[in-house]
C-alpha positions in Angstrom: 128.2 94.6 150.1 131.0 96.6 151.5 134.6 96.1 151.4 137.2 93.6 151.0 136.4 90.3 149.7 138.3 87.2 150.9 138.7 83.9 150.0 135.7 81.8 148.4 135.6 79.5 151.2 133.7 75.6 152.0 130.1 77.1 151.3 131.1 78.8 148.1 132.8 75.5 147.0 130.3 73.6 148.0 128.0 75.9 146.1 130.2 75.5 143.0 130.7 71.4 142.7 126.8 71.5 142.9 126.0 73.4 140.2 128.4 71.8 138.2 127.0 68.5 138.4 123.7 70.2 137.3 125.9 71.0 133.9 125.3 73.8 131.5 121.7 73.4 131.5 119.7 72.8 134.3 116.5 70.9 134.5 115.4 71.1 138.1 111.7 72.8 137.7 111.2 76.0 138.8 109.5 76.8 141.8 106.1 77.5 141.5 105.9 81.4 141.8 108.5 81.0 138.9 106.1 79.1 136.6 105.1 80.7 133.0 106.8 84.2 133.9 107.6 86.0 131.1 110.5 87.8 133.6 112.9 86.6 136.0 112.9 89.8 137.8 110.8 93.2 138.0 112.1 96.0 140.1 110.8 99.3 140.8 113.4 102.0 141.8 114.9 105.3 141.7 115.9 105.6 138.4 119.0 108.0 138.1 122.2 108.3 136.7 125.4 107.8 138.7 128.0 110.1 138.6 131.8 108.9 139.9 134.8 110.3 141.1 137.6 109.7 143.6 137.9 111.8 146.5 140.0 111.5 149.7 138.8 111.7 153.2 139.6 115.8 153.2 136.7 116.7 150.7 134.2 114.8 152.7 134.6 116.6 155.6 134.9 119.9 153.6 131.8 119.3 152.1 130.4 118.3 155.5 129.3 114.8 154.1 129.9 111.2 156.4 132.0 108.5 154.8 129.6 106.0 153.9 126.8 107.7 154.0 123.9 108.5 151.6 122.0 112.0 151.7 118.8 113.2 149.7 120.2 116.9 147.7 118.2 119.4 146.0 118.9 120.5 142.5 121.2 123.6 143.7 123.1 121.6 146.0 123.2 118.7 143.7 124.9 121.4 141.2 127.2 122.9 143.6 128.7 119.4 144.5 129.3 118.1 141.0 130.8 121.4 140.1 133.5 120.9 142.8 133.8 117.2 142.4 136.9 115.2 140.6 136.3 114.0 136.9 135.1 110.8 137.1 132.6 108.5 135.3 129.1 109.1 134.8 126.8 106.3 133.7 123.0 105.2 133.9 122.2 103.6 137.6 120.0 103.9 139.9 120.4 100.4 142.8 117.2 98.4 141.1 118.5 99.4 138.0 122.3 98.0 138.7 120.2 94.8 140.3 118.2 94.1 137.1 121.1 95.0 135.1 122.9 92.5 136.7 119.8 90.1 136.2 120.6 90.6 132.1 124.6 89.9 132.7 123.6 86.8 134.0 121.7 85.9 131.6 118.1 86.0 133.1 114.8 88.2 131.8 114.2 91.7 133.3 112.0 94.6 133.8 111.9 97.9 135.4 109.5 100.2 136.3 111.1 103.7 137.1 110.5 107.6 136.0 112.8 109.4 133.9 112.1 113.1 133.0 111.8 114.2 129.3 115.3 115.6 129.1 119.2 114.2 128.0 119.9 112.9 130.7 116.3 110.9 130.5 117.2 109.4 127.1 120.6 108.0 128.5 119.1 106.2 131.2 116.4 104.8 129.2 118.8 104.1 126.2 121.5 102.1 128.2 118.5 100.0 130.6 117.3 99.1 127.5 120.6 98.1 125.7 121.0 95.4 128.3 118.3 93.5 127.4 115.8 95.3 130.3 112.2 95.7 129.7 111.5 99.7 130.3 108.6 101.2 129.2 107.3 103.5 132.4 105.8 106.7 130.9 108.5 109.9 131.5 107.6 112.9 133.2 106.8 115.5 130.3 107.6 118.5 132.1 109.8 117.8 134.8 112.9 119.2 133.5 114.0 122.7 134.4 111.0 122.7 136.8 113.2 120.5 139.8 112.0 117.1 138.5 114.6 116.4 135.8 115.8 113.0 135.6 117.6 112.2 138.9 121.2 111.8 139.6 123.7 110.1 142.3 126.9 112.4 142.9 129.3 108.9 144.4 132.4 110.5 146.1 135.0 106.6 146.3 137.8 107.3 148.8 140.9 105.3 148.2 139.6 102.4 150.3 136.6 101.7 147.7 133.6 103.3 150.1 131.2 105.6 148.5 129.9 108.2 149.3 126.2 109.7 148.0 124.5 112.8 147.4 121.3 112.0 145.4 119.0 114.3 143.5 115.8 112.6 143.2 114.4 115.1 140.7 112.0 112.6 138.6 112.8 109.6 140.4 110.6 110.3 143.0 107.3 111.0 141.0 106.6 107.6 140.7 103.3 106.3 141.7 100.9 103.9 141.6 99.5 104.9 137.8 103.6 103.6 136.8 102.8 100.1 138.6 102.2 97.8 135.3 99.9 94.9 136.7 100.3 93.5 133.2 104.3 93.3 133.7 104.1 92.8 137.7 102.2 90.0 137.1 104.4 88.3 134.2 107.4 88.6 136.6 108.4 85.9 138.7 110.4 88.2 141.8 109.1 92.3 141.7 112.0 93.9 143.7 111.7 96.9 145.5 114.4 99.4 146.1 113.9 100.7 149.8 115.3 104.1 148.7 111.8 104.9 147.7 110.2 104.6 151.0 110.8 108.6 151.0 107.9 109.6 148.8 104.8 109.1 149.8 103.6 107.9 146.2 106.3 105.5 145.7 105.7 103.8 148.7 102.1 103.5 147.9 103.3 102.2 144.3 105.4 98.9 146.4 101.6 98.3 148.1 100.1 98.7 145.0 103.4 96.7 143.0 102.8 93.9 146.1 99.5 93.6 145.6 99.4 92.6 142.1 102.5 90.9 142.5 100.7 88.3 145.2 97.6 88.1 143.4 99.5 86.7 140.7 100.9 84.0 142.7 104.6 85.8 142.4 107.4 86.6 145.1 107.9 90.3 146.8 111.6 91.1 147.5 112.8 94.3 149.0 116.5 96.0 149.6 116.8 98.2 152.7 118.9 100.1 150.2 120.5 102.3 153.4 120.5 102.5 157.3 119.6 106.4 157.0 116.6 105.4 155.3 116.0 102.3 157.9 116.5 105.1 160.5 114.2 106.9 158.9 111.3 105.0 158.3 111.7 101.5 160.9 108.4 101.5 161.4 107.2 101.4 158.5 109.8 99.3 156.6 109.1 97.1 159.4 105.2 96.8 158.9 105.8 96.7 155.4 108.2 93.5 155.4 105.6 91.8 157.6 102.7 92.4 155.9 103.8 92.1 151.7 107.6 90.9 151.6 108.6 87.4 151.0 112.5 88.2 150.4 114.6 90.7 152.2 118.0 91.7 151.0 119.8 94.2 153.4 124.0 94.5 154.8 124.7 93.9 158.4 124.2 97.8 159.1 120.9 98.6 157.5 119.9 94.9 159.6 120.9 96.6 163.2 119.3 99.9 162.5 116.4 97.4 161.4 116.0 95.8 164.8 117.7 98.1 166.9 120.2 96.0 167.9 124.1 95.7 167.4 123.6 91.5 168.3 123.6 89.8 164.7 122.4 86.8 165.2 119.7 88.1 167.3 118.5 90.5 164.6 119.6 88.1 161.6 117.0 85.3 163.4 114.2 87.8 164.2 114.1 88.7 160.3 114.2 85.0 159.2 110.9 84.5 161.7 108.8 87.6 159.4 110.0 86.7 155.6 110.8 83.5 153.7 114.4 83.9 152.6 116.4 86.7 154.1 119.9 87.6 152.5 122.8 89.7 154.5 126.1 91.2 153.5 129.0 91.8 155.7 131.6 92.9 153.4 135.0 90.9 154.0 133.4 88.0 155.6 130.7 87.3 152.6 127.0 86.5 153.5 124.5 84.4 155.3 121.3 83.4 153.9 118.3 82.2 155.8 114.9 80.3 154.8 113.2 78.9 157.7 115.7 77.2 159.9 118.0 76.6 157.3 121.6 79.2 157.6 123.7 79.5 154.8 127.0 80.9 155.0 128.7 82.1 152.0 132.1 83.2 151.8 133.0 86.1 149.5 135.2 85.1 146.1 138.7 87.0 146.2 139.2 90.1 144.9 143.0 91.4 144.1 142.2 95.3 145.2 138.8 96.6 145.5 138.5 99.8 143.3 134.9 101.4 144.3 132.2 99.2 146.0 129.1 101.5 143.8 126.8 98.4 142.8 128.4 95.6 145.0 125.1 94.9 147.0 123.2 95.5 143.7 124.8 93.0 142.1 125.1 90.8 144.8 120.9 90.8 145.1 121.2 90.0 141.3 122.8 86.8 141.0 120.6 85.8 144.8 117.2 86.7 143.2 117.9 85.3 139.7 119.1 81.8 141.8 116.0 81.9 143.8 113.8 82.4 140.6 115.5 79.2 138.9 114.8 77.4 141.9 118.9 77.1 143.2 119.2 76.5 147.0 120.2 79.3 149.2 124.4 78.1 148.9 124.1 78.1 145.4 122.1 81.5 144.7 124.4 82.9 147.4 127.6 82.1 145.3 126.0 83.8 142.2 125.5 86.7 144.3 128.9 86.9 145.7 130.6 86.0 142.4 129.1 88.9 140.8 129.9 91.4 143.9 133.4 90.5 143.2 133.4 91.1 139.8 131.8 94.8 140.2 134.2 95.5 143.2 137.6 95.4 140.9 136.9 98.3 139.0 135.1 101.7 138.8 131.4 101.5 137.8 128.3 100.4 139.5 127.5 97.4 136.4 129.9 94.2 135.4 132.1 94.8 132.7 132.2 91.2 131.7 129.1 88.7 131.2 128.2 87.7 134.3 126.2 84.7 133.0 130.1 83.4 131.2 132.2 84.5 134.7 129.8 82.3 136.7 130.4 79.5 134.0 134.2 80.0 134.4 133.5 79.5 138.2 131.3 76.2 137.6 128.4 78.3 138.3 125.5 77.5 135.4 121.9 78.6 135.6 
């Protein structure tokens, strides 16, 4: 979720009276694909470390990078960039990992499937997932660093205005594959979420088949992130086929849904995605979210934020407060307030992960789960 966040709005009020009269503890049953799972939320993603800094609009267009944008590096260019970047902030990421990180802040049950390399940076990641209450045990790669498969990295260039900016070294990240996909853990999960980013390897994607599969076999939801219009542009068709054939839930922002359906008309592309997939949830930055089910449209206005610092994580965490809500069975207003609520919080300072409970903010806000 990009930019400026405005006022909360009827829907998020309307969201938050509700939930309130639900009180501190909620005894609406869960929904069905929610029944005896162990977790709240599984996702499978590229898991990296994020490395911050500020930058201003002249060393984008030295480095010959678009505002906005993400780009796939190699491990030379990947060094060359950090070297020349601004001291910043570097901390365990990755978007699934943010999401299910987020999941924890909240309170919820989480898992992640992801490869790290055998190496420093490897140990972080796995360290600080863990620390947050995340399930983690995908097997690292043994002998990926030094070779061009050490654990992967994000190089995020925030202009003053809060947009980032990516360079990604995959490295590790992208040697998942289907022997990583835990049936045992997919199965046990309630929502597995997968992090669009890794449509670029060809064994990742056929890990989200094989993650699908068991996940529907089980009786559980499928959710998916779009994750970036370059990779939408990249692989439409596929995404597309994908989404039809194994997604019940599809998160994306109002760009990566155009470049979806080829379209600039929103409502036109917003409708066509609610026709394919259960629940559909879209960002659109200043002007908060809409969230469809069938022929139901939810619009949910975005909670204020005094000055957005660096948007890193905002649609991450914004997946994580709408997939935990759909999990405990919330309506659409309701897991859309979560959601925006913890967008907000991520937006007002540096760092792609809430620095205050999410699962007390949201009780602050009359928003219990």
């Amino acid at each position: 979720m990009k930019g400026r966040f405005s006022h909360e709005g009827r829907a998020g009020a309307l969201a938050r009276s509700r939930l309130a009269r639900y009180g501190a503890d909620m005894t609406q049953s869960l929904p069905a694909f929610a029944q005896n799972a162990r977790f709240d939320v599984c996702a499978l993603g590229n898991a990296i470390v994020d490395v911050l800094a500020p930058c201003d609009a002249a060393f984008l267009e030295a480095k010959g990078l678009i505002p906005g944008s993400m780009q796939l590096v190699d491990e030379d260019q990947s060094a060359t960039l950090y070297d020349a970047m601004a001291a910043g902030v570097e901390a365990s990421g990755g978007s699934a990992g943010n999401t299910v990180a987020g999941v924890g802040s909240f309170g919820g049950r989480a898992a992640y499937i992801g490869k790290v390399a055998k190496d420093t940076l490897g140990e972080v990641f796995s360290h600080d997932i863990r620390a947050v209450g995340v399930h983690f045990d995908t097997p690292v790669l043994e002998d990926g660093a030094g070779k061009g498969f050490g654990t992967g990295r994000c190089l995020i260039n925030v202009t003053p205005d809060g947009q980032r900016t990516m360079c990604t070294f995959l490295g590790a990240a992208n040697q998942l594959t289907t022997a990583d996909v835990d049936a045992g853990v997919i199965g046990d999960s309630a929502i597995v979420y997968l992090e669009g980013y890794l449509f670029d390897p060809a064994p990742a994607r056929a890990a989200f088949e094989a993650a699908a599969a068991a996940a529907h076999a089980a009786g559980r939801k499928v959710a998916i992130t779009l994750s970036d219009s370059f990779v939408v542009h990249r692989w439409r068709a596929e995404l597309l086929a994908f989404i039809e054939t194994s997604a019940d839930i599809v998160l994306a922002n109002e760009a990566e849904l155009h470049a979806l359906f080829e379209t600039e008309d929103f409502d036109h592309a917003a409708a066509h995605l609610g026709r394919i997939v259960e629940v559909a949830a879209v960002t659109r930055g200043a002007a908060g979210s809409v969230l469809f089910r069938g022929g139901e449209r939810v619009e949910v206005a975005a909670y204020p934020v005094e000055k957005v610092v660096d948007t890193t994580g905002a649609g991450d965490q914004y997946a994580a407060g709408v997939l935990l809500g759909l999990s405990r069975g919330l309506s659409l207003a309701e897991a859309g307030a979560l959601g925006s609520l913890a967008a907000s919080e991520v937006i007002a300072h540096w760092g792609p992960r809430p620095m205050v409970g999410l699962k007390d903010l949201a009780a602050q806000h009359g928003l219990s789960l």
